[in-house]
N, C-alpha and C positions, 0 to 999 in steps of 0.2 A: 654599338649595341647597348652600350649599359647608358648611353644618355636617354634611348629610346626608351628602355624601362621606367627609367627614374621618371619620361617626360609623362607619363599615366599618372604616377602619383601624386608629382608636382601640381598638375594642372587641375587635379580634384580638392587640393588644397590652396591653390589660388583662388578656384571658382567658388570655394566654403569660406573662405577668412577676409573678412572686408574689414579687419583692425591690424591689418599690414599692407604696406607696399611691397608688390613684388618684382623684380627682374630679371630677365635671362638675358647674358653675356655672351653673343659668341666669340669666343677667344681666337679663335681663328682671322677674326676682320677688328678685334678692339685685343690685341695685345696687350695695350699698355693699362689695362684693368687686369690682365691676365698676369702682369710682372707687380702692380701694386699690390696685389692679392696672395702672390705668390703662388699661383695655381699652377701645378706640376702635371698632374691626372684629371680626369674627368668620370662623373661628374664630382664638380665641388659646387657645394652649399655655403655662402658664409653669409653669417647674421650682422645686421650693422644696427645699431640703434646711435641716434644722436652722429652718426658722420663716424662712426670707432665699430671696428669689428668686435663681435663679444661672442661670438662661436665660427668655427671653422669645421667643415665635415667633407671627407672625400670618400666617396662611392657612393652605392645606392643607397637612399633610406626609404622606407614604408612609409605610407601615408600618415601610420599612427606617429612613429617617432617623428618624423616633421615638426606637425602637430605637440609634440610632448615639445621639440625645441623652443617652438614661437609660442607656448603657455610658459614656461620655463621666464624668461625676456618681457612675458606681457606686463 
């Protein structure tokens, strides 16, 4: 349930940011992004600029805090 939340606000902020790449993982059929990452819970959010992680976030975030991450990185 809490991916299904998160996927509302994710997707209003993939469909508004076109000065990022975005992805979804599923951990489920791509493990070995899920052991590189170290992803424990869902959902996790992690930022990668240049091939190097530079934030990591697990559970839900709000459309705004997203947004406040990838201005943060820009």
């Amino acid at each position: 349930m809490p991916c299904r939340t998160y996927a509302k606000y994710w997707d209003r902020v993939v469909e508004s940011r076109t000065d990022w790449t975005f992805r979804v993982i599923d951990v489920d059929t791509n493990s070995e992004s899920a052991n590189k990452h170290n992803i424990m819970s869902l959902p996790t959010t992690v930022l990668m600029l240049d091939d190097r992680v530079v934030a990591k976030h697990t559970g839900v975030m709000m459309e705004k805090e997203i947004n406040e991450k990838l201005d943060h990185w820009s």
